[in-house]
Wavefront OBJ file of the C-alpha trace (Angstrom):
o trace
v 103.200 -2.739 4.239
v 104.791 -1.816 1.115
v 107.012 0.569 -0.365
v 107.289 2.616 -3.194
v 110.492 4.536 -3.936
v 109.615 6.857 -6.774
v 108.544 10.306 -6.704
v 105.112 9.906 -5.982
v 103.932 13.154 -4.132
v 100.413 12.161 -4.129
v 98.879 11.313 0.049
v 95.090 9.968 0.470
v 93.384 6.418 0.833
v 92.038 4.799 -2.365
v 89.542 2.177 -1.350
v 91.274 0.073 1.446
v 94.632 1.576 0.523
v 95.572 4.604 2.297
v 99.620 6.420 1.028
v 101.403 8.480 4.018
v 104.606 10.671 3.210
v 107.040 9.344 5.368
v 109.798 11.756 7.020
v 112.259 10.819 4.351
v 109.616 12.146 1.630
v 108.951 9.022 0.316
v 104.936 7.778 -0.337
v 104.384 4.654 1.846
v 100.649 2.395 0.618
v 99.563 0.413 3.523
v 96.482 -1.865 2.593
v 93.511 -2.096 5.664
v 92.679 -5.325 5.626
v 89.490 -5.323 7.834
v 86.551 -2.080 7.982
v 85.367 -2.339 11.606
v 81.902 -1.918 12.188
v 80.483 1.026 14.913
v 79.688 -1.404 17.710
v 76.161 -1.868 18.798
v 76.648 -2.414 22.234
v 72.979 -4.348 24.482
v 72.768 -0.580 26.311
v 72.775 1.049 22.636
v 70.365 -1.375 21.497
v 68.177 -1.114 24.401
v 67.693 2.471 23.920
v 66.962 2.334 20.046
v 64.103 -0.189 20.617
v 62.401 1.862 22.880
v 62.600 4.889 20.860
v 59.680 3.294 18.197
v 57.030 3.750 20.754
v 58.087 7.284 21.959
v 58.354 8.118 18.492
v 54.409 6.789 17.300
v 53.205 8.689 20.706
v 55.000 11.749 19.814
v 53.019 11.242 16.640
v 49.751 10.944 17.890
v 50.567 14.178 20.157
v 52.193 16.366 17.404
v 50.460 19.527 15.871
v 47.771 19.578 18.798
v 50.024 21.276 21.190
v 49.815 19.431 23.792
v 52.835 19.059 25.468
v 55.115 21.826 26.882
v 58.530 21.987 28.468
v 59.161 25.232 30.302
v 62.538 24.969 30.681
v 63.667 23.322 27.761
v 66.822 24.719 25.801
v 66.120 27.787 23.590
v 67.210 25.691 20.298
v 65.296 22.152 21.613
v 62.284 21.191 19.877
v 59.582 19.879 21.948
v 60.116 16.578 20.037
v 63.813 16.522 21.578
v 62.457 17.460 24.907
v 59.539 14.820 24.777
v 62.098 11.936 23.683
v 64.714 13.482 26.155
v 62.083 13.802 29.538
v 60.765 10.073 28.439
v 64.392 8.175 27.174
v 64.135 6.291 30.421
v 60.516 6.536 31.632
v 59.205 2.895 31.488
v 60.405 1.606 27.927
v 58.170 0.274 25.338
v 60.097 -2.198 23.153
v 58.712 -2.777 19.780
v 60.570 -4.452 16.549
v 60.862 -3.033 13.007
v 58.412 -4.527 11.394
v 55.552 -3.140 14.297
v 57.317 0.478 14.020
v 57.105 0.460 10.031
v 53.150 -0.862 10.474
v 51.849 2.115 13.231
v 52.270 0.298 15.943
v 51.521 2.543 19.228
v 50.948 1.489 23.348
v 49.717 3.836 25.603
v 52.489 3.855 28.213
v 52.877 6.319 31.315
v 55.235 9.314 29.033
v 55.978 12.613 30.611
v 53.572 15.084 28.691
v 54.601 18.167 30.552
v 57.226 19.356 32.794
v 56.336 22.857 34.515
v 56.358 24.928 37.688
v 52.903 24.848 38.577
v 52.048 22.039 41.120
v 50.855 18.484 39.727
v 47.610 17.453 39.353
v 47.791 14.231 40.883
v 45.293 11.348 39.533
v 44.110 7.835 40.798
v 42.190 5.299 40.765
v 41.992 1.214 40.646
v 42.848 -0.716 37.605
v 39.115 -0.842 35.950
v 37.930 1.989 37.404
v 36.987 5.617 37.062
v 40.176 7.830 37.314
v 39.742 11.239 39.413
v 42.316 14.217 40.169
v 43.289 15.835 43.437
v 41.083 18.861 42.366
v 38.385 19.557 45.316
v 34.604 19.328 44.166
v 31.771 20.266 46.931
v 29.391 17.464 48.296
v 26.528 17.084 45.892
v 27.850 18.976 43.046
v 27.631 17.629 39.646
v 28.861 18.417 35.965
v 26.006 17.807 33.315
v 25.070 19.139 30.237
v 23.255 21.885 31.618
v 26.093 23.105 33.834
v 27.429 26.627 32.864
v 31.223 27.681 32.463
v 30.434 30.306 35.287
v 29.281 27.491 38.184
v 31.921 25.542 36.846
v 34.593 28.032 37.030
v 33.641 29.171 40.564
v 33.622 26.047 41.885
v 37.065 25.406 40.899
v 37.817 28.447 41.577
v 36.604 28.898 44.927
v 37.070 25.327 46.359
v 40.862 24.446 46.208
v 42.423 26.888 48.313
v 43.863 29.607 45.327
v 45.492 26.836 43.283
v 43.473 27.918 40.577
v 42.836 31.441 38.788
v 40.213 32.905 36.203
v 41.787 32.761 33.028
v 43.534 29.434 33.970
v 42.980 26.500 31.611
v 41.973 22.355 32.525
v 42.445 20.430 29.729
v 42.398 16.176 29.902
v 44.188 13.714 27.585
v 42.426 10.840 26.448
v 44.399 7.990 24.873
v 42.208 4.927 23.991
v 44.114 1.939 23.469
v 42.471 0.351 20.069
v 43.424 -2.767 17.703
v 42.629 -2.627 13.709
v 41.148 -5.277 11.899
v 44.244 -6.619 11.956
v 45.163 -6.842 15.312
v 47.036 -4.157 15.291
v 47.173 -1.930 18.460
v 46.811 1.456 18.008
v 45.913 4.607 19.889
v 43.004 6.731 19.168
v 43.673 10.490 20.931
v 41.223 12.828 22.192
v 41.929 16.511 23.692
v 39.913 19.068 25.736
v 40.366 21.744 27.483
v 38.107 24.673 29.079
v 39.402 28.351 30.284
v 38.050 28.761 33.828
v 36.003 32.308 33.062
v 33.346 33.384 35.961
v 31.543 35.734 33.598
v 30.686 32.893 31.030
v 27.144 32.423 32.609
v 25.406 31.550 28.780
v 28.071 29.183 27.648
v 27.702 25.779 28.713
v 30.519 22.958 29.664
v 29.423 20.801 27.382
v 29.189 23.349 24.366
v 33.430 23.209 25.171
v 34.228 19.624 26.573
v 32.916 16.275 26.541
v 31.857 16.634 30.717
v 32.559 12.653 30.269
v 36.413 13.814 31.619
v 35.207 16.394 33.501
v 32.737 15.241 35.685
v 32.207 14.898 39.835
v 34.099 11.770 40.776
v 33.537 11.180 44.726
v 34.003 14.890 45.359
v 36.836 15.194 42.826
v 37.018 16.683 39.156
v 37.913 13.331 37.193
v 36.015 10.716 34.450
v 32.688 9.033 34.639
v 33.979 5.590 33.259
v 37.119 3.863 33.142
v 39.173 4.619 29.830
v 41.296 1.894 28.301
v 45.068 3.533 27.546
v 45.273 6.411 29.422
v 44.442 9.662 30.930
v 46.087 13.256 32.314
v 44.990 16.426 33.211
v 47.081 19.504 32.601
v 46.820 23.064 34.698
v 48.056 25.892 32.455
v 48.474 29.618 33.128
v 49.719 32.339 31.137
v 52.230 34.799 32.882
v 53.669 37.608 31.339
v 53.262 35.677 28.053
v 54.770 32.723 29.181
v 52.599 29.376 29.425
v 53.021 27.669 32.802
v 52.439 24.092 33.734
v 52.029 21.313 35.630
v 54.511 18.844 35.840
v 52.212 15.454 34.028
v 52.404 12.212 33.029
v 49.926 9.634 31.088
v 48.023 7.455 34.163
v 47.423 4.478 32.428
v 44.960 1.627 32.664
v 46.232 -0.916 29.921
v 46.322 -4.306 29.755
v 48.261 -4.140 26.591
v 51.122 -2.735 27.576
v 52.572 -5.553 30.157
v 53.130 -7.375 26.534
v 55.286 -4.750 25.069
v 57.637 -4.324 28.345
v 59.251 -7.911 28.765
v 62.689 -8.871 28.604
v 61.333 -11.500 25.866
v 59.801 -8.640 24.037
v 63.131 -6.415 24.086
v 65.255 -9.504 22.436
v 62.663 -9.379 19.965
v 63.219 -6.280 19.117
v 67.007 -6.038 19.220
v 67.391 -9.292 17.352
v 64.832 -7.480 14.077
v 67.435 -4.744 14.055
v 70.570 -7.216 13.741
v 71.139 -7.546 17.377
v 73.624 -6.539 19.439
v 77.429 -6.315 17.885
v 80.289 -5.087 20.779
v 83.102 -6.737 19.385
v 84.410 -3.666 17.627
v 88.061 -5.142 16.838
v 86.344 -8.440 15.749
v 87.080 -8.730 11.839
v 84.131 -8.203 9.355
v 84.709 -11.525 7.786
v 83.925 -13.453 11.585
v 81.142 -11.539 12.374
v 79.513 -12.279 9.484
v 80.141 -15.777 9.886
v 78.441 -15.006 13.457
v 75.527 -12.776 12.831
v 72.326 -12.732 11.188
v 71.885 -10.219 8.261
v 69.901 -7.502 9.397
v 68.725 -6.845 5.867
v 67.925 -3.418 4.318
v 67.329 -0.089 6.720
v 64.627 1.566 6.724
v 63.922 3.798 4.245
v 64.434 7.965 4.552
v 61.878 9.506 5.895
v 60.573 12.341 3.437
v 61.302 16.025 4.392
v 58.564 17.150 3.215
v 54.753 16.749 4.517
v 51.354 17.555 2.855
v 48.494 19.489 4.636
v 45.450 19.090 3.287
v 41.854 20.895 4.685
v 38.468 20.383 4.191
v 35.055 21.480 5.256
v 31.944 20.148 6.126
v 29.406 20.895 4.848
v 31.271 21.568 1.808
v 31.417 25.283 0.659
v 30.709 26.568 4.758
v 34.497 28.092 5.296
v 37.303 29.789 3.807
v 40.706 28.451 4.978
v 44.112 30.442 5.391
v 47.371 28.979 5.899
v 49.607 31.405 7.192
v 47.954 34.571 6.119
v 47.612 33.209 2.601
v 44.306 31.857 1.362
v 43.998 28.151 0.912
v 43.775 26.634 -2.915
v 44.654 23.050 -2.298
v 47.528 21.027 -0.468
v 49.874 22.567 1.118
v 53.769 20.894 1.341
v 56.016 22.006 3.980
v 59.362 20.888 5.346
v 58.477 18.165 8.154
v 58.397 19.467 11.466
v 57.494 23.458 10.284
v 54.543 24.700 12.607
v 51.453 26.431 10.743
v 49.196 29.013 11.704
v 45.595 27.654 10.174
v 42.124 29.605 10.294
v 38.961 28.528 9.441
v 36.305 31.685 8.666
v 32.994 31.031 8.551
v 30.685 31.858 5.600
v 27.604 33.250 5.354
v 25.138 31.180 7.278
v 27.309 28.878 9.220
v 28.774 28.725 12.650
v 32.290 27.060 13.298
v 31.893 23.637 16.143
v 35.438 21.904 15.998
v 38.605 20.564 13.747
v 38.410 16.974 12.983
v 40.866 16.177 16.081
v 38.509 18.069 18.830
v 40.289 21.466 18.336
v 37.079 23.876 19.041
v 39.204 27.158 18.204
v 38.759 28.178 14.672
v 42.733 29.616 14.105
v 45.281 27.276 15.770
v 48.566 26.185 15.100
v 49.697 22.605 14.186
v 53.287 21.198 13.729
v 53.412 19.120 10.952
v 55.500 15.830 10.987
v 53.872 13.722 8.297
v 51.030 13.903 5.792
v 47.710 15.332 7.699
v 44.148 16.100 6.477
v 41.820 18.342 8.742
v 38.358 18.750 8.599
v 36.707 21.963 10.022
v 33.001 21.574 10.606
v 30.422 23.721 10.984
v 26.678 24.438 11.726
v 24.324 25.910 9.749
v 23.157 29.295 11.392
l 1 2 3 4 5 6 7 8 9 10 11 12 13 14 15 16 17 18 19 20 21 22 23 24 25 26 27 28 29 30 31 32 33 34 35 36 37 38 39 40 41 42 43 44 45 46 47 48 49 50 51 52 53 54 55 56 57 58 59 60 61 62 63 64 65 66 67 68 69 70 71 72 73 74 75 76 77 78 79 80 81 82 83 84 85 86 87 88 89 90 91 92 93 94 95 96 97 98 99 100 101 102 103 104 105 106 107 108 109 110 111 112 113 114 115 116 117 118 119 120 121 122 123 124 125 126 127 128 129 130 131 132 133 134 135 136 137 138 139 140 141 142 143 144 145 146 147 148 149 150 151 152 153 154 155 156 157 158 159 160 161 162 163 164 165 166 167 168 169 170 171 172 173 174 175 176 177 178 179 180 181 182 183 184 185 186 187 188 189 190 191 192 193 194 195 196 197 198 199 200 201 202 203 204 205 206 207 208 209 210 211 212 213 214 215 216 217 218 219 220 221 222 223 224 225 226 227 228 229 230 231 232 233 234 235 236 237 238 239 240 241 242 243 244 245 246 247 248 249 250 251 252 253 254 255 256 257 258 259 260 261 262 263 264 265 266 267 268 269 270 271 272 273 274 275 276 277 278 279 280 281 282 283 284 285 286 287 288 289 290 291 292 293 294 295 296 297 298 299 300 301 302 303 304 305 306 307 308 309 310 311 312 313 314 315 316 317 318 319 320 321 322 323 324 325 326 327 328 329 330 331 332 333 334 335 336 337 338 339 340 341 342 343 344 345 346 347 348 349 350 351 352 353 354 355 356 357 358 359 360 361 362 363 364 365 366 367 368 369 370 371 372 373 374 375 376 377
């Protein structure tokens, strides 16, 4: 340490050098000869490689409003509740360079948590999954079925769990690979309002019946879907949304890969691997340690909407209230009220990701293009 005995009144730190006033009023300089790292400890590491997966499913999710946390904390987003309700829920370990590519494995996450009872779902690995909700012998779901016979028969056969005006809606998520070899998930959403007066509406005019068809006396799926599956019960109260408590049944032979104690060194050792010595000078460690080479970049704060329709010229778009012109930017993570108005001659059918209801909402976390399409009258 060393001393300085002039009148120096001047306290701070200049680089590594940091000047105290001592209690005789004289400016002491003490030089810090090492900058200790924040230590990555193997539990801190753990968590942060499993956070890439939540993060790409979150992704795949976001904007379609799918998930919903009843009791989540007035000021938590449903991103922090989805990461919070899944932080320990089966991890998925992926390294840097697989989160920078898109990387994504359907793995059993927590979609919902709600007061309404679970819709519970099984079946075999390979097989057809089915829910606990009560079909009659002999009844089927086909093209022809209406809303009406569907309703009542849910309605009717499962003891008052369900309601008219309560909504079904089923999850796919179809485990994929690009050209190259790069797993992916390709998402799929229906639902259907259960309404006894909708005898001239069909199911099939509102879901694929594929997911909601007559599974050994059971509402479930005709084939066996590779990723994942859930079914959600809603119900508006008061103008609250209830729901069932869910979570992705899965049926992926990918995922085993992704969950290995091989696979989570892997992943650890791409982000520097793990550093606990906290005290341990800079100069040793780095003797010690691989470079873990640049982060990764900022994401942007801003995202870009962009709509079209097919056929070209059939809609007019609005974007909250204001009429549509060309891409839209918004801060990431700002929710959107979009309509899509039919013109002259043309009949709205569905938003490029399955949404059949011409205004919705979407929560935008990166750059998205929607289509609407429509029929001609």
């Amino acid at each position: 340490m060393g001393k300085i005995t002039s009148t120096i009144e001047a306290q701070g730190k200049v680089g590594n050098v940091v000047g105290m006033k001592g209690k005789d009023g004289r400016v002491y300089l003490r030089k810090h000869q090492y900058s200790p790292r924040n230590a990555r400890t193997a539990g801190q590491m753990n968590r942060r490689v499993a956070w890439d997966n939540l993060v790409a499913l979150w992704k795949t999710l976001s904007g379609k409003g799918v998930c919903a946390f009843e009791n989540k904390r007035s000021n938590q987003t449903d991103f922090n509740a989805f990461m919070s309700a899944n932080a320990d829920v089966n991890p998925v370990y992926l390294t840097r360079k697989e989160a920078r590519m898109g990387v994504c494995i359907v793995s059993p996450a927590i979609i919902t948590l709600g007061s309404l009872p679970t819709i519970a779902v099984t079946g075999a690995a390979g097989a057809a999954k089915r829910t606990d909700i009560v079909l009659p012998n002999g009844f089927i779901v086909n093209r022809s079925t209406t809303v009406k016979v569907f309703s009542e028969t849910i309605i009717d056969n499962n003891n008052g769990r369900f309601k008219e005006g309560d909504q079904l809606a089923c999850l796919v998520f179809k485990q994929n690979t690009t050209d190259a070899s790069r797993p992916v998930v390709e998402f799929e959403a229906y639902r259907i309002t259960l309404d006894t007066t909708e005898n001239g509406v069909r199911v099939s005019d509102k879901v694929d019946v594929d997911y909601f068809s007559a599974n050994s006396e059971r509402l479930g799926a005709a084939a066996a879907v590779e990723g994942g599956i859930v079914w959600i019960h809603s119900r508006v109260i008061d103008g609250k949304t209830l729901v069932s408590s869910q979570q992705i049944m899965v049926d992926n032979a990918t995922l085993a890969t992704y969950q290995t104690a091989l696979k989570r060194a892997q992943a650890v050792l791409s982000y520097g691997g793990v550093r606990d010595r906290f005290l341990t000078p800079e100069s040793i460690l780095a003797e010690s340690e691989p470079d873990p080479g640049p982060e990764p970049p900022t994401p942007t704060t801003d995202v870009t909407l962009t709509l079209t329709a097919s056929p070209s010229g059939s809609c007019a778009f609005t974007v909250n209230d204001s009429a549509y012109a060309g891409p839209v930017t918004v801060a990431s993570g700002t929710t959107v009220t979009l309509v899509a108005t039919a013109n002259s001659g043309y009949t709205f059918d569905r938003w490029s990701d399955n949404v059949r209801e011409s205004e919705r909402e979407i929560t935008l976390v990166e750059d998205t293009a929607l289509t609407a399409s429509f029929s001609e009258d």
